[in-house]
C-alpha positions as CSV (number, residue, x, y, z in Angstrom):
1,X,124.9,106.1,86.5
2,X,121.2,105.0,85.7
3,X,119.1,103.6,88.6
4,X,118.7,100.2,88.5
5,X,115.0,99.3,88.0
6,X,112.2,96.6,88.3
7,X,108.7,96.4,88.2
8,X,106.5,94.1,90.9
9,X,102.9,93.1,88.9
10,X,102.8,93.3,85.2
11,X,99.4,94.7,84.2
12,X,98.5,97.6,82.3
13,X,99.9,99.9,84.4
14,X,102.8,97.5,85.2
15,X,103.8,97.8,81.8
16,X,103.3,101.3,81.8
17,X,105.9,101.7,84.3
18,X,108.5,99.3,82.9
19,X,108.2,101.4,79.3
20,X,109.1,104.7,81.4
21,X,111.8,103.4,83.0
22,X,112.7,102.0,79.5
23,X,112.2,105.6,77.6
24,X,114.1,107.6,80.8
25,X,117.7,107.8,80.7
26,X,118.4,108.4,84.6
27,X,117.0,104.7,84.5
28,X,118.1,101.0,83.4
29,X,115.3,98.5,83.9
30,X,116.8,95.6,84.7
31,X,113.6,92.9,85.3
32,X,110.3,92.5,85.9
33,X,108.3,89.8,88.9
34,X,104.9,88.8,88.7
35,X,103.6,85.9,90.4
36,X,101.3,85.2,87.2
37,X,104.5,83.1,84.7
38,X,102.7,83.9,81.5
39,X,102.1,87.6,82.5
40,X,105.3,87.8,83.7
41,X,106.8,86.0,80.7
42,X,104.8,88.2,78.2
43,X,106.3,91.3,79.8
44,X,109.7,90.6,79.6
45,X,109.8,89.5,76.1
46,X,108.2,92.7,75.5
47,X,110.9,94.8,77.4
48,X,114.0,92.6,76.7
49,X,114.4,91.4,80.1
50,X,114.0,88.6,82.8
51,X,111.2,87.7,84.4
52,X,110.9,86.2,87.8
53,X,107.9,85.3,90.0
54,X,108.5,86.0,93.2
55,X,110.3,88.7,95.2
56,X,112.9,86.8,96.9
57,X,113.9,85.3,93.6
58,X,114.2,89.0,92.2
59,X,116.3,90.4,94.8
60,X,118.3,87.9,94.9
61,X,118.6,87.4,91.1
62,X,119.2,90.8,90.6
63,X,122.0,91.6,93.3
64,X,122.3,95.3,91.7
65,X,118.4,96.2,91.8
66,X,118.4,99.6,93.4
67,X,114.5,100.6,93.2
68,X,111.2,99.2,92.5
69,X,108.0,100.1,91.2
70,X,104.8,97.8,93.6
71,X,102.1,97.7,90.8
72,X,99.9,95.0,91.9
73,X,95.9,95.3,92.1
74,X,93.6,93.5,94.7
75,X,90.1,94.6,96.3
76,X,90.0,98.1,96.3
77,X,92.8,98.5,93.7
78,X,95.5,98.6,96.7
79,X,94.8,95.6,99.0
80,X,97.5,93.5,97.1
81,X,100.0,96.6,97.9
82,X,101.0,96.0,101.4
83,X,103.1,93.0,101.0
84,X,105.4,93.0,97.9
85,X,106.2,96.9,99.4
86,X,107.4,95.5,102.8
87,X,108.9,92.8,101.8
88,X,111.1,95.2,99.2
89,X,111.8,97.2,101.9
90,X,113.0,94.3,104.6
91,X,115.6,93.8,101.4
92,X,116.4,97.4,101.0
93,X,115.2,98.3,98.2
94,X,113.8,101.9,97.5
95,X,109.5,101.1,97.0
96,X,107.7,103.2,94.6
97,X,103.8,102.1,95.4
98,X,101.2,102.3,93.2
99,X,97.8,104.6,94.7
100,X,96.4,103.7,97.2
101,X,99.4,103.1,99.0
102,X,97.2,100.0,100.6
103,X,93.7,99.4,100.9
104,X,93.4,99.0,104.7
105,X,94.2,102.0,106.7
106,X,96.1,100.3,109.3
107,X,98.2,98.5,106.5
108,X,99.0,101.9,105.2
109,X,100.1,103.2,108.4
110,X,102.2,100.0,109.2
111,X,103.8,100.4,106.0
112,X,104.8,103.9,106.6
113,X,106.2,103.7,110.2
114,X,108.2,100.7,109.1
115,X,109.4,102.8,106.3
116,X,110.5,105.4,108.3
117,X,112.0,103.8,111.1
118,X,114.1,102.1,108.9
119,X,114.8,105.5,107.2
120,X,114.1,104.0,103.6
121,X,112.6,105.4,100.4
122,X,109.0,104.8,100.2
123,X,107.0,106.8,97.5
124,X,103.7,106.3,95.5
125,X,102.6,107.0,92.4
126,X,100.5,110.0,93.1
127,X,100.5,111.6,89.3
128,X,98.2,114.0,88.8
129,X,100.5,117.0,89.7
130,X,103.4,116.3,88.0
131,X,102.4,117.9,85.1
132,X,103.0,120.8,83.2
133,X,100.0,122.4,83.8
134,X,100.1,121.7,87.9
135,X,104.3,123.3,87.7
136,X,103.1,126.6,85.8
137,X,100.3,126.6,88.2
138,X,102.7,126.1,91.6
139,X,104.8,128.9,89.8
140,X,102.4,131.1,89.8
141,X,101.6,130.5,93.4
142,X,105.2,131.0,94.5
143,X,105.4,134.3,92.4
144,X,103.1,135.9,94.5
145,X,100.3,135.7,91.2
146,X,97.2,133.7,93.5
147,X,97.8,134.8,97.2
148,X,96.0,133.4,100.2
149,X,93.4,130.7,99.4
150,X,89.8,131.5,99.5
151,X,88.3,128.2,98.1
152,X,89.3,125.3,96.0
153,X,87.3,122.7,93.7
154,X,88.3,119.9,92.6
155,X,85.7,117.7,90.0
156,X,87.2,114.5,88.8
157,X,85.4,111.2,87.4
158,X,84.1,109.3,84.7
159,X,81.6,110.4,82.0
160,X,78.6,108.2,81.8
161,X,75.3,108.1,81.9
162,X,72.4,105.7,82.7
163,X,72.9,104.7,79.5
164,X,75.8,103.1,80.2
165,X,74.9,101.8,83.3
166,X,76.9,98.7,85.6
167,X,75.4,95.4,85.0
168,X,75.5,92.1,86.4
169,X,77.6,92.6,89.2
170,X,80.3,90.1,89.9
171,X,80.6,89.3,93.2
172,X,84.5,88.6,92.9
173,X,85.2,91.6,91.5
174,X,88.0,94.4,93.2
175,X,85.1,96.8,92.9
176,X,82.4,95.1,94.6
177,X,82.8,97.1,97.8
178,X,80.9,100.5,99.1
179,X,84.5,102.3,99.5
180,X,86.4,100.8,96.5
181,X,85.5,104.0,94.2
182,X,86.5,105.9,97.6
183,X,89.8,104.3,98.3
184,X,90.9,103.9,95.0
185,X,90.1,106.9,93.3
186,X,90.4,109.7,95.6
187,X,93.9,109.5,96.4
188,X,94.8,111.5,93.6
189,X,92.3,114.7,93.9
190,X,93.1,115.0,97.7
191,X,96.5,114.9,96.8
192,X,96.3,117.6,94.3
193,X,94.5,119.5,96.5
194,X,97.1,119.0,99.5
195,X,99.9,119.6,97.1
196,X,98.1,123.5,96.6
197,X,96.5,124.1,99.8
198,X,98.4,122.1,102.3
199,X,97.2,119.8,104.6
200,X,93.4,119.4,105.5
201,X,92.6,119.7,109.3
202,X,88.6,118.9,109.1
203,X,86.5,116.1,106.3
204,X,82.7,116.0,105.8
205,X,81.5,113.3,103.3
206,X,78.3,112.8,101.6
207,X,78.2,109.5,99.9
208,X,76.0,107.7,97.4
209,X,74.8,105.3,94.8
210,X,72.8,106.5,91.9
211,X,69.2,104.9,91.5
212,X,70.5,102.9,88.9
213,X,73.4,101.3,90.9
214,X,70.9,100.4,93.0
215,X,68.9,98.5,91.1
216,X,71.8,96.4,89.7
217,X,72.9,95.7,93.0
218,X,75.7,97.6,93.1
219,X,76.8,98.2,96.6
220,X,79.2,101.2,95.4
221,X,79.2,104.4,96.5
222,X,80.1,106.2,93.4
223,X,78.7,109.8,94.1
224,X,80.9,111.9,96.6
225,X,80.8,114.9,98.0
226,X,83.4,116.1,100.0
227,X,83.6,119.3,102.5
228,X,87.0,119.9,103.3
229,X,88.6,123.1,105.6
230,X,92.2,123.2,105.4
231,X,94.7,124.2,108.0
232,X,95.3,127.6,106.4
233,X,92.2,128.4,106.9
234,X,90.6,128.0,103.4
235,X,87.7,125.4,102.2
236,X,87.0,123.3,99.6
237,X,84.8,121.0,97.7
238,X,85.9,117.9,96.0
239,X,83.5,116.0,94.0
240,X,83.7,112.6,92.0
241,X,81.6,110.0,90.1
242,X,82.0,106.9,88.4
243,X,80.6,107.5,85.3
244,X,77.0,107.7,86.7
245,X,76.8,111.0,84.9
246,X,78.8,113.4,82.1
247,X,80.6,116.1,83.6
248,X,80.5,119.5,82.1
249,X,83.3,122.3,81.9
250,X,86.7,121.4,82.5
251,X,86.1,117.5,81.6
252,X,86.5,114.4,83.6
253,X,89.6,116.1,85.6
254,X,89.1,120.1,86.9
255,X,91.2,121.6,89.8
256,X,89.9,125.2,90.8
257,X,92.2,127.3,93.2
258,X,90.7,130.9,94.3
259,X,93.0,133.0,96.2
260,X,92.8,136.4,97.0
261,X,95.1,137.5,94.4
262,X,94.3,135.4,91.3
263,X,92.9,132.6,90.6
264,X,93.5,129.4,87.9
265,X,91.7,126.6,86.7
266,X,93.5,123.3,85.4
267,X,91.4,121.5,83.2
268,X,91.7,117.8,81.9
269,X,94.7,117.6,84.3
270,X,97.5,117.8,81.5
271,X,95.8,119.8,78.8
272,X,94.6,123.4,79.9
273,X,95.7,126.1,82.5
274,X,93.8,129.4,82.5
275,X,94.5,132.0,85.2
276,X,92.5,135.1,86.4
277,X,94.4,138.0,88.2
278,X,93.2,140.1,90.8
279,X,92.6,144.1,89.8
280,X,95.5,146.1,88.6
281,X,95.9,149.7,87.9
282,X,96.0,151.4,84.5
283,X,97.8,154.4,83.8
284,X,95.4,156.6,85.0
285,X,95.4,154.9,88.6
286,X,91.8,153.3,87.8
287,X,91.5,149.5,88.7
288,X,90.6,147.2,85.9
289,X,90.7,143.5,86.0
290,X,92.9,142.0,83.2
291,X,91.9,139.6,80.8
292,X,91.9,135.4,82.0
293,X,95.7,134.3,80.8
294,X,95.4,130.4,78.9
295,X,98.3,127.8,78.4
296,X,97.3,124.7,76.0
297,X,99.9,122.4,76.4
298,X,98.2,120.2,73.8
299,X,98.4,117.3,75.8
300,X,95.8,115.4,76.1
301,X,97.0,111.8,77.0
302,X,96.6,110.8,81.0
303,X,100.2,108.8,80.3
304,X,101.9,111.7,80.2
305,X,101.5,112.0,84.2
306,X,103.6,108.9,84.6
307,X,106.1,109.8,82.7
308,X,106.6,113.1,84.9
309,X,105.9,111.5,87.9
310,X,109.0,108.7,87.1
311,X,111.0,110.9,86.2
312,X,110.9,112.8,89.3
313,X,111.3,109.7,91.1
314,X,114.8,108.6,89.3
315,X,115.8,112.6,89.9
316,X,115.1,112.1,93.0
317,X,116.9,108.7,93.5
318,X,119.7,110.5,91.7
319,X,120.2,113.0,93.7
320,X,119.6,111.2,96.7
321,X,117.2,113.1,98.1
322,X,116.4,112.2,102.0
323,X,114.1,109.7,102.6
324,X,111.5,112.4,104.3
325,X,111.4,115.0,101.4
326,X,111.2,112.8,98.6
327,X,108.3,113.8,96.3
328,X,104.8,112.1,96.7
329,X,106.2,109.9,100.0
330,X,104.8,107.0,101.1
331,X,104.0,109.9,104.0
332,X,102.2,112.0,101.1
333,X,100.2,109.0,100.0
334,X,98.8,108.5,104.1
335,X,97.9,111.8,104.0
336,X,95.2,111.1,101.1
337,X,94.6,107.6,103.1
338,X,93.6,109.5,106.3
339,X,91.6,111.9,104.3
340,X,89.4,109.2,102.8
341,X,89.3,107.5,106.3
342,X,88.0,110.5,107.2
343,X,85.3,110.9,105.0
344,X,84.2,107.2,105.9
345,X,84.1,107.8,109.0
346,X,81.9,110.9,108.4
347,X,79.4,109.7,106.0
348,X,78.9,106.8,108.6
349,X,78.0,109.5,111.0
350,X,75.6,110.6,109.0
351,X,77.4,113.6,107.8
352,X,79.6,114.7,110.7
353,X,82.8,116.9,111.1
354,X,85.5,114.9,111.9
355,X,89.3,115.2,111.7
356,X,91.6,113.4,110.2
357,X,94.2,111.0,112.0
358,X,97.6,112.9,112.3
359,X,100.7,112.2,110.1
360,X,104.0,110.4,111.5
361,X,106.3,113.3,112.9
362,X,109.1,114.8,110.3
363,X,112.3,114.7,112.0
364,X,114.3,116.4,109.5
365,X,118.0,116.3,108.1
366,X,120.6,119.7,108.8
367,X,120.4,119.5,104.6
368,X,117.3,120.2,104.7
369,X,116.5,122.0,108.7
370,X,119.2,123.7,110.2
């Protein structure tokens, strides 16, 4: 049977969800809630469906709603996250949040515990590595192909230029905060980085605001560099902008994963994979080191990570999949919360080391621990 489906906030990446659940047969979308009627309206004449305007209406209008996708915006793209997500879950419902799980650190951490302690399904939309290009890379990972991590990289942002510099700022605008590139956008690197190197035991941040962001009185901190030492023992570097610059190789998105046996390099996060192996021997027992493998998936559209990621959501849902180990958890989406915390915390110490807040205990299930 198809999970029963709604969508909470109907803008563009509202709609983008309702159209997957649409397009995905392990799904029936049933409705779609915003509290803005003409939004709300527009969207379910679009998807054949009925609208409603507030949670309690949708629950209780739609008595066989199993999940829902929480795509609503706010300051810092997340602060309007918290509430519709909780209150689905005081109902029952299983929550898939769009990133940043919330806005507030404490908010996200609320949400969490109460998630858990309820033992309920809370995930969030963390994309970028449910791709093609992020499985063939985890395969060759488990194979044996990359071994033990030496560094990572992870470049991700928005071409630009001073060219096409910010303006007049607007002083009600989501954006109009020092963290809101921070909070918002660097959920999904850290969690593509946790998802290959595990989690990430120490943060030191460098933050800041091009010359020209200045000047417009921009009070966003757009430029960040990020030191990062995981608990495996490997480092990293992520790095991001908000189109105060072009990037070069590898385009706006670039994950680079060095280990001591091979090493890839996915570019434009669903388009390119190249790997690298370590030495091998030729037939006369001399080392050589082989030539750089390349998959092109020919993807190039950034919607093809929702459609992955939803879909592994209703498998999930499917197959019932404990609330603990559910792919990209609401647990998953602290962990990239606490990072950025981190790194706040750090550039506001002028640079300093400091370690992130630990992660809600896994208790485990004798399907899955025994």
């Amino acid at each position: 049977m198809p999970i029963k489906a709604g969508v909470v906030g109907l803008g563009g990446i509202g709609r983008t969800h309702a159209r997957n659940y649409q397009n995905d047969p392990l799904a029936q979308l049933l409705a779609v809630c915003d509290i803005n009627h003409e939004r709300a309206d527009k969207a379910a004449e679009e998807f054949g469906v009925k609208a409603y305007y507030s949670i309690r209406d949708l629950v209780e209008g739609e008595p066989d709603l199993e999940a829902v996708s929480v795509c609503t915006s706010g300051y810092e793209n997340g602060s309007m996250h918290f509430e519709p997500s909780f209150e689905l879950l005081e109902y029952g419902k299983k929550v898939l949040c769009e990133k940043p799980l919330c806005a507030n650190i404490e908010d996200a951490r609320a949400l969490v515990r109460y998630a858990l302690s309820r033992k309920q399904v809370l995930a969030c939309n963390l994309n970028h590595y449910f791709t093609e290009t992020a499985a063939a890379a985890r395969g060759r990972m488990d194979a044996g192909e990359v071994g033990e991590l030496v560094y990572c990289l992870h470049k991700m942002g928005f071409d630009g230029s001073d060219y096409a510099a910010p303006g007049k700022i607007d002083p009600m605008s989501r954006w109009n905060k020092p963290y809101s590139h921070v909070k918002a956008f660097l959920t999904h690197p850290f969690s593509v980085m946790r998802y290959f190197c595990g989690d990430i035991s120490h943060v030191q941040a460098f933050l800041e605001r091009p010359g020209v962001r200045r000047t417009a009185g921009d009070p966003m901190l757009s430029i960040n560099s990020i030191n990062c030492k995981f608990e495996n023992g490997g480092v990293g570097v992520l790095l991001s902008q908000r189109g105060d610059a072009r990037f070069g190789l590898g385009g706006w998105w670039s994950y680079e994963h060095v280990g001591t046996k091979g090493t890839f390099c996915i570019e434009n996060c669903v388009e390119k994979l190249t790997y690298w192996g370590g030495h091998k021997e030729n037939e006369e027992g001399k080392l050589y080191l082989p030539e750089p493998e390349v998959m092109n998936t020919g993807v190039t559209s950034f919607d093809a990570t929702f459609t992955g990621r939803i879909h592994a959501w209703l498998e999930d849902l499917t197959n019932d999949v404990h609330y603990e180990y559910i792919r990209s958890s609401g647990r998953d989406a602290l962990a990239t919360l606490e990072y950025i915390e981190a790194a706040i915390q750090s550039y506001e110490q002028g640079g300093a080391t400091v370690r992130p807040h630990p992660l809600p205990a896994l208790h485990g299930t004798p399907d899955y621990v025994h």
